[in-house]
C-alpha positions as CSV (number, residue, x, y, z in Angstrom):
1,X,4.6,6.0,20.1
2,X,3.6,6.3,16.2
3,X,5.9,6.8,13.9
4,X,5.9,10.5,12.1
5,X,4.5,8.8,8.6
6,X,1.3,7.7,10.3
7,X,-0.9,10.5,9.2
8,X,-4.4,9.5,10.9
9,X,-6.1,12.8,11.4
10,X,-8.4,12.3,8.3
11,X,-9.1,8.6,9.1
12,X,-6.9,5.5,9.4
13,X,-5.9,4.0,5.9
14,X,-7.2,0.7,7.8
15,X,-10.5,2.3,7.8
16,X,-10.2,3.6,4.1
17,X,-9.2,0.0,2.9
18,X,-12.3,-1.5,4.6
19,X,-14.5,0.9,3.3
20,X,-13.8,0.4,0.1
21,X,-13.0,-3.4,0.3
22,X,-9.7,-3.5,-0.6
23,X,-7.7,-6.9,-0.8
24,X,-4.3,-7.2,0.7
25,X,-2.3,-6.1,-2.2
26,X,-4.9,-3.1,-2.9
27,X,-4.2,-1.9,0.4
28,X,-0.6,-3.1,0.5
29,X,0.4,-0.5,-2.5
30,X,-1.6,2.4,-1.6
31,X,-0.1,2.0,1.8
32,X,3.3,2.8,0.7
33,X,2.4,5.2,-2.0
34,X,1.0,7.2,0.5
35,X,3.5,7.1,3.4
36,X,6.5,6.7,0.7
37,X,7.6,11.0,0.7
38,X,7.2,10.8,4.7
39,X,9.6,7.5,5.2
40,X,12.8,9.1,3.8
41,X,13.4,6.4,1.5
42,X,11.2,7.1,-1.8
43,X,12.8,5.1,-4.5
44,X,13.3,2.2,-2.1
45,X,9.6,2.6,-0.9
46,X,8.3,3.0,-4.9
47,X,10.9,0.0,-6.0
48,X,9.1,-2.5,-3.2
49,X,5.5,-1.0,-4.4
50,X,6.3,-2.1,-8.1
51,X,7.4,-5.3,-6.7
52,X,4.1,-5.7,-5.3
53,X,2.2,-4.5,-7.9
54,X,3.6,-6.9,-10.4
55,X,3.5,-9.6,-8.0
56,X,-0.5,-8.9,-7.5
57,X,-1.0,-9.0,-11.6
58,X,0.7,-12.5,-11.4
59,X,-0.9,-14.2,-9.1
60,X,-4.2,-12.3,-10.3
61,X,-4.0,-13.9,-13.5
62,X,-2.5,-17.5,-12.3
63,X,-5.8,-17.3,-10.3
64,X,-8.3,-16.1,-12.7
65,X,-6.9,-18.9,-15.7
């Protein structure tokens, strides 16, 4: 059973991230932007996608030096 915020009639997100080569975290925060309004929990949802976001930027940068 799939939960109601899994929206695949248009494509999987899976597929989307692969086809545009999307790392982890790239894939990661458009994940929850888009399933965020379906969940029931949108602050908490966008809260934990900042968290990622600026965890992404970190490391980005600690490995890009």
């Amino acid at each position: 059973m799939k939960p109601e915020h899994y929206d695949n009639e248009k494509g999987s997100l899976y597929q989307f991230a692969e086809d545009k080569q999307l790392n982890s975290y790239e894939f990661d925060a458009i994940k929850r932007i888009m399933r965020c309004r379906k969940k029931g929990n949108f602050v908490e949802d966008i809260n934990k996608t900042v968290f990622l976001l600026e965890l992404y930027k970190t490391e980005y940068k600690l490995k890009n030096k």
